[in-house]
C-alpha positions as CSV (number, residue, x, y, z in Angstrom):
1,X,53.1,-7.9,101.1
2,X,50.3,-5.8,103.0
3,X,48.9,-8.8,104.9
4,X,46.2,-6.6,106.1
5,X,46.3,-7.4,109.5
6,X,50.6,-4.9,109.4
7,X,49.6,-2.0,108.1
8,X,52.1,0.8,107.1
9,X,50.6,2.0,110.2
10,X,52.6,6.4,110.2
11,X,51.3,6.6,106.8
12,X,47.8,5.4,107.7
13,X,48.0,7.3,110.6
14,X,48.1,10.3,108.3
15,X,45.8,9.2,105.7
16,X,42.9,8.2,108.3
17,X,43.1,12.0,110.0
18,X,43.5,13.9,106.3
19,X,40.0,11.5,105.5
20,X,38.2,12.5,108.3
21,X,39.4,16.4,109.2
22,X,39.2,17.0,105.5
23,X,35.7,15.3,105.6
24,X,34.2,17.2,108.6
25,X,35.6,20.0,107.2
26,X,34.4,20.0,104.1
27,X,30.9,19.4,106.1
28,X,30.9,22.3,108.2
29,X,31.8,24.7,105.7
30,X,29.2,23.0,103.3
31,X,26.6,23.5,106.4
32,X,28.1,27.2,107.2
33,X,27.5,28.0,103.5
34,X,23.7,26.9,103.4
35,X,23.3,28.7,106.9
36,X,24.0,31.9,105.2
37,X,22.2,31.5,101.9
38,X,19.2,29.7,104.3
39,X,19.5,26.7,101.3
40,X,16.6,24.9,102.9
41,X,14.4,28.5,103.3
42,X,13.8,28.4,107.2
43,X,11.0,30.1,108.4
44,X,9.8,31.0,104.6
45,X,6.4,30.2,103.6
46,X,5.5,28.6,101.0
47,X,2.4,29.2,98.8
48,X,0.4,26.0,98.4
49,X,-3.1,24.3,97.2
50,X,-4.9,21.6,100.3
51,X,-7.0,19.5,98.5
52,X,-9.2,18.0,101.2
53,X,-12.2,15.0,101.0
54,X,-14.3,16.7,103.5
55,X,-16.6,19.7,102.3
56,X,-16.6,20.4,106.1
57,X,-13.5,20.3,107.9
58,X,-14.3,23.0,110.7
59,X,-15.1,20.3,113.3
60,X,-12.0,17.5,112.4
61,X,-8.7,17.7,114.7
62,X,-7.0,15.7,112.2
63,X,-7.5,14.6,108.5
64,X,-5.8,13.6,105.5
65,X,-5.6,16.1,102.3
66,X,-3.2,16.0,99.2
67,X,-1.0,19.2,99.2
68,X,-0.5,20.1,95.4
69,X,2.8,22.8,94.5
70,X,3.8,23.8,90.8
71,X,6.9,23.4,89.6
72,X,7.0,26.9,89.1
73,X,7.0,28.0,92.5
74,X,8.8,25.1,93.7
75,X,11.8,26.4,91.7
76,X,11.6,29.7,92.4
77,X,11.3,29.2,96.5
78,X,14.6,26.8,96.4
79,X,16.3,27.6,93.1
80,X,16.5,23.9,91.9
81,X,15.1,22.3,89.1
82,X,11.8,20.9,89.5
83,X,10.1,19.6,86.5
84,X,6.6,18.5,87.6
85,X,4.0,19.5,89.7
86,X,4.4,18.3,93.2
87,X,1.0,16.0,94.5
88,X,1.6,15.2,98.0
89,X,-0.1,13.1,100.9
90,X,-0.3,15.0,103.9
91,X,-1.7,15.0,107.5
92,X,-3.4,17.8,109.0
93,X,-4.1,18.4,113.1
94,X,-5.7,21.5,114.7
95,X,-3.0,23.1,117.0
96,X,-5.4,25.1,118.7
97,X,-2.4,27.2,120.8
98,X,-1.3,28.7,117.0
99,X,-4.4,28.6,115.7
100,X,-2.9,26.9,112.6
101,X,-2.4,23.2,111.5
102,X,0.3,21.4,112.0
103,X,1.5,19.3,109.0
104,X,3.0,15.7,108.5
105,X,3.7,13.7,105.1
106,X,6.5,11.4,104.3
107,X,8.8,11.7,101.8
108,X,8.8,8.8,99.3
109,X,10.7,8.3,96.0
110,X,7.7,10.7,93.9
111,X,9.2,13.6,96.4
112,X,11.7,16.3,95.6
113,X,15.3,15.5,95.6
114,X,15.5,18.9,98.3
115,X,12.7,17.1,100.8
116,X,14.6,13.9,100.6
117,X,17.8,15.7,101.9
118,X,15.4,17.6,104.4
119,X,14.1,14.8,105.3
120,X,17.5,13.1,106.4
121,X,18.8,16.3,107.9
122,X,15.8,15.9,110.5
123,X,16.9,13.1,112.0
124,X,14.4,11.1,109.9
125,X,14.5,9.3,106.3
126,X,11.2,9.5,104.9
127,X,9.1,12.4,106.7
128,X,8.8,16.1,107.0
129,X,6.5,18.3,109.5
130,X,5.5,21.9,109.8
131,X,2.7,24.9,109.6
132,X,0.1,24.9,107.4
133,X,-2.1,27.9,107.6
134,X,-5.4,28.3,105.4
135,X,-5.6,31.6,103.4
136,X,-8.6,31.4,101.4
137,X,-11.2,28.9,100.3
138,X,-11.4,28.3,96.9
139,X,-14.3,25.7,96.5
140,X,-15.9,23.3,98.8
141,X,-12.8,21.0,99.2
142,X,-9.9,23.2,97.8
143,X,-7.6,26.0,99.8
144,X,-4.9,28.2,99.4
145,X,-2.5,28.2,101.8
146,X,0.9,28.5,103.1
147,X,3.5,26.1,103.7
148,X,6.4,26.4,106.7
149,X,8.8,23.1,107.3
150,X,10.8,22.4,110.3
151,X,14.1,24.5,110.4
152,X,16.4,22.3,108.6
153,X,20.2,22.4,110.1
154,X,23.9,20.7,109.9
155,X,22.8,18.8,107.5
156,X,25.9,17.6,105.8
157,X,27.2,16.9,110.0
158,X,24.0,14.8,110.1
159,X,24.5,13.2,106.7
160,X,28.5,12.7,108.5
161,X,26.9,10.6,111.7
162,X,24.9,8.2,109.4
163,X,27.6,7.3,107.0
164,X,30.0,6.7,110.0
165,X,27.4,4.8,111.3
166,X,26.5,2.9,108.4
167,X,29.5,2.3,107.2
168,X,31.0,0.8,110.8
169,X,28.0,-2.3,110.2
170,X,28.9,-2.4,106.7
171,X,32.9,-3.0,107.4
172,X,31.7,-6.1,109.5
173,X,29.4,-7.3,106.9
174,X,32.2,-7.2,104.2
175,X,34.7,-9.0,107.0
176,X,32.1,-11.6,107.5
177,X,31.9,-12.6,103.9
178,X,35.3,-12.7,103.4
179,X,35.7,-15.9,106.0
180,X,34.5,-19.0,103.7
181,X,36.7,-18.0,100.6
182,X,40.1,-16.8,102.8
183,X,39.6,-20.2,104.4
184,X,39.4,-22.0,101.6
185,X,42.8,-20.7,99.9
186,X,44.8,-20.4,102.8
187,X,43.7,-24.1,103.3
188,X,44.8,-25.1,99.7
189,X,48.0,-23.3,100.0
190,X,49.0,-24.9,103.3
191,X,49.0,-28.2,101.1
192,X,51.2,-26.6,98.9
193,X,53.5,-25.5,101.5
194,X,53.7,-28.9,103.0
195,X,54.1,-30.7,100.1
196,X,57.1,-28.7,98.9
197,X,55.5,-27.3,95.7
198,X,56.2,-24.0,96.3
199,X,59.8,-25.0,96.7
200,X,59.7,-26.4,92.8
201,X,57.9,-23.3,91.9
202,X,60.4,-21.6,93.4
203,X,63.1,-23.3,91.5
204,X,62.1,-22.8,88.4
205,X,61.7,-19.4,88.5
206,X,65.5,-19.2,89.0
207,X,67.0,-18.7,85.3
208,X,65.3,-15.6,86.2
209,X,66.6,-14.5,89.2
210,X,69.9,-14.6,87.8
211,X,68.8,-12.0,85.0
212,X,67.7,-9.6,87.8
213,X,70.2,-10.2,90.3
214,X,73.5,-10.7,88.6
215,X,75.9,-9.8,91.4
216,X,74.2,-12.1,93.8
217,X,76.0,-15.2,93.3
218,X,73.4,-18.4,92.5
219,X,74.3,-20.2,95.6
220,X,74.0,-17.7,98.2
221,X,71.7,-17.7,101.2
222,X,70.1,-14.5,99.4
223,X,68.7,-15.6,96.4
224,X,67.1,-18.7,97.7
225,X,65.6,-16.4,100.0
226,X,64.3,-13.8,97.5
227,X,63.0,-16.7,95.1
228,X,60.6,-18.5,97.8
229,X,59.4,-14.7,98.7
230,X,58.6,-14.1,94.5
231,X,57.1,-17.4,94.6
232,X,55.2,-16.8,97.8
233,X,53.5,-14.0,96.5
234,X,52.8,-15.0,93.2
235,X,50.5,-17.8,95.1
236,X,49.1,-14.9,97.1
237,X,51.0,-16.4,100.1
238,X,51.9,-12.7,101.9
239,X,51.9,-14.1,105.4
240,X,54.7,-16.7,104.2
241,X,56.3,-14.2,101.6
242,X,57.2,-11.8,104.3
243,X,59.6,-13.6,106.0
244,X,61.6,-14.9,103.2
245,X,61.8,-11.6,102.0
246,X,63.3,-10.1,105.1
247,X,65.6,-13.0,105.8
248,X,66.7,-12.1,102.1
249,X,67.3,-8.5,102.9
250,X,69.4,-9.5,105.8
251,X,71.6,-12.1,103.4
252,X,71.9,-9.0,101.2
253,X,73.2,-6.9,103.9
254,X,75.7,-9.0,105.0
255,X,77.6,-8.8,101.2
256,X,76.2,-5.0,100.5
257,X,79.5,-2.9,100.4
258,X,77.9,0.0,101.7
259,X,76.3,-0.7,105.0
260,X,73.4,1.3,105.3
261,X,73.0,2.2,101.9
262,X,70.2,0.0,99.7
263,X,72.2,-1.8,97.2
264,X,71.0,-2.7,93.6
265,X,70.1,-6.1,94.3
266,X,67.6,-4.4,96.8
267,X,66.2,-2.3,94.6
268,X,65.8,-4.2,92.7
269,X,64.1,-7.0,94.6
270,X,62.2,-4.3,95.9
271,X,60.8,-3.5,93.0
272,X,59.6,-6.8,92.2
273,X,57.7,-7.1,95.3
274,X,56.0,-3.5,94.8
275,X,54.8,-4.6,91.5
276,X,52.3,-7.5,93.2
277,X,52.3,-9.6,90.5
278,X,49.6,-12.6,91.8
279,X,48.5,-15.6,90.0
280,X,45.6,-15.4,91.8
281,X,44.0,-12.0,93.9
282,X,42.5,-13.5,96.1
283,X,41.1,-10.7,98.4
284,X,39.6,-9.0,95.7
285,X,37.8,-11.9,94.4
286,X,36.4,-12.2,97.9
287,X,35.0,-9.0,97.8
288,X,33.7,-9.0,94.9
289,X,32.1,-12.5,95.7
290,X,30.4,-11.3,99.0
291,X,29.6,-8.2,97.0
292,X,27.5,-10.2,94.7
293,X,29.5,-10.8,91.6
294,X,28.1,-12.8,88.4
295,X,31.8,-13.3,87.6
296,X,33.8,-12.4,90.8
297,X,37.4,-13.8,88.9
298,X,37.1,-12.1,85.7
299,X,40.1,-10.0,87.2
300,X,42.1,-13.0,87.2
301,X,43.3,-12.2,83.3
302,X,42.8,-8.5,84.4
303,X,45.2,-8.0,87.1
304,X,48.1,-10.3,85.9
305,X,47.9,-7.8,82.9
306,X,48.6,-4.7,85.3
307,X,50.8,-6.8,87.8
308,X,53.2,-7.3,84.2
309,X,53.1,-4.1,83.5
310,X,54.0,-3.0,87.1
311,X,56.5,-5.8,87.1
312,X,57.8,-4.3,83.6
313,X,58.3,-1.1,84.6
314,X,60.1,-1.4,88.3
315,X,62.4,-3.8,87.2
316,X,63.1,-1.9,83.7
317,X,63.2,1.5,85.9
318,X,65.7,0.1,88.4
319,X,68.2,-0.8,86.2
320,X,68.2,1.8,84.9
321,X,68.5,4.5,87.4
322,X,71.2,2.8,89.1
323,X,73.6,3.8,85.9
324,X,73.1,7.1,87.8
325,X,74.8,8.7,90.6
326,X,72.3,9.6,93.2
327,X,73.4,12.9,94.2
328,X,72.7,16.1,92.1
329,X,76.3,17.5,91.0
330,X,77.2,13.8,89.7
331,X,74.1,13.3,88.4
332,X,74.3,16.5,86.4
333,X,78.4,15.4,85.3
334,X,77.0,12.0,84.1
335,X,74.1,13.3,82.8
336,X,76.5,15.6,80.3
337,X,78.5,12.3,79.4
338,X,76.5,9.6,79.2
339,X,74.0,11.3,76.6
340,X,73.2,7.9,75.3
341,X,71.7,7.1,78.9
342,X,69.8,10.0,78.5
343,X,68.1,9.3,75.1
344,X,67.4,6.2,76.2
345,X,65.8,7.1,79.2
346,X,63.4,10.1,77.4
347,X,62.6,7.3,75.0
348,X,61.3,4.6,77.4
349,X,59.3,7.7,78.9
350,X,58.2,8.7,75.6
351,X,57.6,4.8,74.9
352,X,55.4,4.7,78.4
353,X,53.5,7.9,77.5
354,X,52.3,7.0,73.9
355,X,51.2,3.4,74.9
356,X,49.1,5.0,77.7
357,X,47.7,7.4,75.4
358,X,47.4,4.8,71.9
359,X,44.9,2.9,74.2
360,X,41.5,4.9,73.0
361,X,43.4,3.7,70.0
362,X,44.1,0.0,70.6
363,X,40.8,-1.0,69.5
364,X,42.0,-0.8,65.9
365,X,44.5,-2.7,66.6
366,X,43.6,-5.5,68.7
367,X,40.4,-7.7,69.0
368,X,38.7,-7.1,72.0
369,X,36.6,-9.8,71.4
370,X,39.1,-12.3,71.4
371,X,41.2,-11.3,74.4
372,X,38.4,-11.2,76.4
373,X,37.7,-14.7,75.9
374,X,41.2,-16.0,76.7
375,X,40.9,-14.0,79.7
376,X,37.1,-15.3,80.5
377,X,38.7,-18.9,80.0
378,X,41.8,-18.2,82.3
379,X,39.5,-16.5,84.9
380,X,37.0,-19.4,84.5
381,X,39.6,-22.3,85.2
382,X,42.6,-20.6,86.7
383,X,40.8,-21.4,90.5
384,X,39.4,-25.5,89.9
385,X,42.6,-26.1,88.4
386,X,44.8,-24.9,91.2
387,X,42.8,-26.4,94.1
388,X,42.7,-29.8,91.9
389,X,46.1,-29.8,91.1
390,X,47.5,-28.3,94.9
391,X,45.4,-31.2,96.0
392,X,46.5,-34.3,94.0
393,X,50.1,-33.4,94.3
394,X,49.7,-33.2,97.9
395,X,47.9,-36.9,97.9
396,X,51.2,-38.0,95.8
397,X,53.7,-36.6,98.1
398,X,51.5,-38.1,101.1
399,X,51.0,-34.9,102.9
400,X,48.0,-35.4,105.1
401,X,45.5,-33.0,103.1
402,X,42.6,-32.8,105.3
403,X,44.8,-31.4,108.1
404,X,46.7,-29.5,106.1
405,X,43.8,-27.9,104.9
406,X,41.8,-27.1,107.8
407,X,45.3,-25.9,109.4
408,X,45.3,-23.8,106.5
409,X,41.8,-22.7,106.9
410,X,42.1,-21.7,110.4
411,X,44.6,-19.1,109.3
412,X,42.0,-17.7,106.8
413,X,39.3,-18.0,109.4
414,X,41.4,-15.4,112.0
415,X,42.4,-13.3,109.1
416,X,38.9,-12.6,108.1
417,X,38.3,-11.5,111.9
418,X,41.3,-9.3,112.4
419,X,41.0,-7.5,109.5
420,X,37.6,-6.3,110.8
421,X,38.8,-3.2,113.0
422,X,40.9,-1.8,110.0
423,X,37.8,-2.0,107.7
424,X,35.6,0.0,110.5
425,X,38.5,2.5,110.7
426,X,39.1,2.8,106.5
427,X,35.1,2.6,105.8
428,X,33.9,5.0,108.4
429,X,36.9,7.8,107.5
430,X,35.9,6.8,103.7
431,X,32.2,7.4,105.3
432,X,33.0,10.5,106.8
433,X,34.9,12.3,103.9
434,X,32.6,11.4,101.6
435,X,29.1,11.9,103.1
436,X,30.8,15.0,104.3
437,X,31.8,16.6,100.4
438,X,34.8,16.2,100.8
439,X,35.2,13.7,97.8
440,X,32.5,15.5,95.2
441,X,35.3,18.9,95.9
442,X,38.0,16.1,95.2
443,X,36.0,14.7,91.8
444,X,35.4,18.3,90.9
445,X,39.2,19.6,91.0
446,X,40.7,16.3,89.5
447,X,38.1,15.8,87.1
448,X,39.1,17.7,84.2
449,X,43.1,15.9,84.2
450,X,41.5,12.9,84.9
451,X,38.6,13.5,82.1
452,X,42.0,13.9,79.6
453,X,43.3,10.2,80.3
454,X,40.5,8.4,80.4
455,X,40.3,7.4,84.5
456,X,37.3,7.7,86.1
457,X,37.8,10.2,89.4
458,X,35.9,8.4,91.5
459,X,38.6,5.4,91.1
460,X,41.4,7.7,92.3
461,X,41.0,7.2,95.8
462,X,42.2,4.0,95.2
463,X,45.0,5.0,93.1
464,X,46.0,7.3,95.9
465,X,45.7,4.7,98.8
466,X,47.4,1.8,97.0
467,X,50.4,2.0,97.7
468,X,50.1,2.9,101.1
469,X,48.5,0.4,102.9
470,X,46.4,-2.8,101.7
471,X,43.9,-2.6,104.7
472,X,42.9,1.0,103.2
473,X,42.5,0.4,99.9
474,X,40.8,-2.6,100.6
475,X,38.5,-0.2,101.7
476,X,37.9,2.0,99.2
477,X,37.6,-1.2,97.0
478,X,34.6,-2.6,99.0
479,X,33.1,0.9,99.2
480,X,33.5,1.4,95.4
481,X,32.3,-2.3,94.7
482,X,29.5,-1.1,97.1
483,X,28.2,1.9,95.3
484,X,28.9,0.9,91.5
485,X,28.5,-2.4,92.1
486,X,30.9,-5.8,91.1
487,X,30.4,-5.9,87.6
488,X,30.3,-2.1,86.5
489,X,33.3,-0.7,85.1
490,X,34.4,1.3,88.1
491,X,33.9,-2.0,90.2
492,X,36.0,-4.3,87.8
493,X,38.7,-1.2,87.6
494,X,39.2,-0.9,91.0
495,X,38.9,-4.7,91.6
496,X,42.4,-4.8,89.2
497,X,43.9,-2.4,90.8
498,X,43.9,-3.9,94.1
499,X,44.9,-7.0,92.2
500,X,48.0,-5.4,89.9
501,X,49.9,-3.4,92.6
502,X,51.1,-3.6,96.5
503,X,51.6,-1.2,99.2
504,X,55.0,0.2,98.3
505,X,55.6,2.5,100.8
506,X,54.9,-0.1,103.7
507,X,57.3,-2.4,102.0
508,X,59.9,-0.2,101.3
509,X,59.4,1.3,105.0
510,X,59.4,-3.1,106.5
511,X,62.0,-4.2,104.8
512,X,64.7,-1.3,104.8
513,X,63.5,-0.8,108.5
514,X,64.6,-4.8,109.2
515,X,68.2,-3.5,108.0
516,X,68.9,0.0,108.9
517,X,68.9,1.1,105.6
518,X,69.1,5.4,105.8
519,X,70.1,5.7,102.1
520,X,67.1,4.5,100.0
521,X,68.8,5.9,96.9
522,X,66.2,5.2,93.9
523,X,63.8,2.7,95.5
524,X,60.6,5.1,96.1
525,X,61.1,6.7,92.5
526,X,61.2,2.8,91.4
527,X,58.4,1.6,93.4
528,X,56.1,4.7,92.9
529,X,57.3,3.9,88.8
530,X,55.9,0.7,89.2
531,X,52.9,1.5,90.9
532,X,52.2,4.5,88.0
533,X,52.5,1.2,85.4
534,X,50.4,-0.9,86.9
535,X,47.3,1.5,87.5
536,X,47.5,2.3,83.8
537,X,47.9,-0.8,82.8
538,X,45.1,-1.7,85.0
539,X,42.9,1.0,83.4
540,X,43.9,0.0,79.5
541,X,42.8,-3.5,80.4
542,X,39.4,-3.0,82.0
543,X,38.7,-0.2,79.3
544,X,39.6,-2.3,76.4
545,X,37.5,-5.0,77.9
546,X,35.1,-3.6,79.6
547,X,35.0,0.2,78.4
548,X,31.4,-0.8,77.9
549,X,29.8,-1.4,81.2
């Protein structure tokens, strides 16, 4: 329902100033703390060997030598862990004013991990200067002497302009990928559209509606509505889903007995659309396909498995809480005598709980193997067969396909554009809290619940953002894919994730807003229920699949 281009844009608001405050935050007092314990030992000499080629130096201004350090007193000076002995290339010149030489080297991948961050903290990513000063002459080419770098400060703040930097060019470069392959399936669904295919899809769906909607009669304005908006997201069609769905939340309006007050058919269509089940997610294959991908729709099989799940559990969860009263004394009264209710409910819990935890387990129980290639197959075909079959029935109905395709395309092709501004504002707060330590404090707190379940912490930003906007946690998917790569495990988690829920709070806040809807009774608990489903289905998946990578 997130198109990308709407944002849930008070949330966002929120989310984009917690990223970056916390983010600079965490920088300054990261940069305060190394002030006081002088991490980077300003103004501290340290002892070193110049190894030059000359046996005469006395009458050179400049000259190369290799400064040798041991490990030893490496580790000692910084307190980090340095296993060999340090050989490095330096420059010499005469500085005639301090009677000492001034040193030069840079810092390549042989250097310490602590010169490296030096290195970028002085404005610079691959050199280093100070003071040498000559103590004693060994032999003919060898001296002791002593070492003092450049005063190294702010360096996290430093490390904070880069990343916003870099990340700002990287947003446009994942935006510019993503043009050919939106085009190309916002052109093949405008053939659909036109050719009335998703009105048959829509159709058959509809033994199904009537399960979920029983009080909505099968002829009313409303249910065609809400079964073109299913349909229209299950083809990944958000930009045409979103008006169907709020023409159906009007229809349901006008026969809710409680104006104002989100009735169960709402909820309940609600919680259909914050589940994001997709046939086909197409952004995420996108960015996984500009990211490089071997496989970029292996999430195909992936994400309709955590999609059902999420599906599963919203719908299951809404009919069930609206048995209940939504105010505390009732709820208590019908709590007390409806104990059935009650044990049904702690069983579906109970039910939820030991599935999640039975997946280290599943293995036993189910081949991998074979799963995996169904899914591989589906993934493999699920894309030619669509476009081939969108295509030919287009030809049969006699819908002009080559402009209904490049009409479609053009829609793909602005997309693509407009996105870019959120993805500078996402990637550069992502940037920014990161780069800043913000995150590594994050990964270090949640680690240990996270460790218990099996997640990986550094997917949680995206479980986080999910369900609040689609623009950020497209994101935090691109800057995941990014640093762990496409194929790795984190990159195919995250990849489902985007693919097996939706931005329930920006839904919830769109299409109750359309209606004046004050009393949301059960909707968030059902939407954030749903959400909760398909993560972990998401993460049983990829693990049982993938736990390998």
């Amino acid at each position: 329902m997130d198109t990308l281009i709407h944002p849930g844009k008070n949330m966002l608001n929120y989310i984009w100033i917690a990223l970056l405050f916390l983010g600079i935050g965490a920088a300054i007092t990261y940069d305060i703390t190394d002030q006081v314990q002088n991490k980077y030992r300003n103004g501290y000499p340290l002892e070193v060997t110049i190894a030059v080629d000359s046996a005469s130096i006395s009458n050179l201004n400049t000259f190369d030598a290799v400064m040798n350090i041991s490990s030893d007193k490496f580790e000692k000076f910084y307190g980090v862990v340095q296993k060999n002995n340090i050989d490095q290339k330096v420059r010499l010149t005469f500085d005639e004013k301090e009677k000492s030489y001034s040193v030069y080297f840079n810092v390549d991948d042989n250097s310490p991990s602590t010169w490296k961050q030096m290195a970028k903290a002085a404005g610079k990513d691959n050199d280093l200067s100070g003071k040498i000063i000559l103590i004693k002459k060994l032999d003919s080419k060898i001296f002791n002497a002593r070492l003092t770098l450049e005063k190294i400060s702010f360096l996290k703040m430093k490390d904070v302009t880069n990343a916003a930097i870099d990340y700002a060019g990287k947003a446009v470069s994942i935006a510019l990928g993503l043009i050919g392959i939106m085009a190309l399936w916002l052109g093949i669904m405008k053939i659909a559209e036109n050719s009335g295919l998703i009105s048959i899809i829509a159709r058959s769906v509809r033994p199904i509606t009537k399960f979920l909607f029983p009080d909505i009669p099968h002829d009313h304005p409303a249910m065609a509505s809400m079964i073109m908006n299913i349909s229209a997201n299950m083809l990944g069609l958000g930009n045409a889903a979103t008006p169907f769905g709020l023409k159906a939340m009007d229809e349901l309006e006008k026969i809710n007995p409680e104006k104002g007050t989100a009735s169960n058919a709402m909820i309940t269509f609600l919680a259909v659309n914050t589940a994001g089940l997709t046939l086909i997610p197409a952004t995420a294959i996108a960015v996984r396909a500009a990211a490089g991908s071997s496989n970029p729709t292996i999430i195909i099989g992936t994400s309709i498995f955590g999609a059902g799940c999420s599906t599963i559990a919203g719908v299951v969860s809404a009919k069930v809480l609206e048995k209940f009263p939504m105010n505390f004394s009732s709820l208590m009264k019908y709590v007390t005598s409806k104990w059935k209710m009650v044990i049904s409910i702690f069983s579906i819990a109970l039910l939820i709980i030991l599935t999640f935890v039975s997946g280290s387990l599943s293995k036993i129980f189910v081949n991998a193997d074979s799963v995996k290639v169904v899914i591989e197959i589906i993934s493999s075909l699920a894309i030619p067969l669509i476009i081939i079959s969108f295509v030919l029935f287009g030809f049969i109905k006699k819908v002009k396909i080559y402009e209904a395709f490049v009409e479609g395309a053009k829609e793909g092709f602005n997309v693509a554009l407009k996105i870019i501004p959120f993805l500078v504002a996402m990637l550069v707060a992502i940037g920014i809290f990161r780069a800043g330590g913000a995150m590594d404090f994050l990964i270090l707190v949640l680690s240990p619940i996270t460790n218990l379940i099996g997640f990986p912490a550094e997917a949680l930003p995206m479980a986080l953002m999910r369900p609040l906007s689609g623009s950020g946690s497209l994101g935090i998917m691109s800057e995941m894919i990014s640093k762990h790569g496409p194929d790795s495990f984190i990159g195919i988690l995250v990849s489902t994730i985007m693919g097996s829920t939706e931005t329930t709070f920006y839904v919830l806040a769109l299409y109750f807003g359309s209606i004046n809807i004050k009393k949301t009774r059960h909707a968030v608990a059902v939407g954030l229920i749903a959400d909760v489903a398909g993560i972990l289905g998401a993460l049983f998946i990829v693990r049982l699949l993938f736990g390998s990578l």
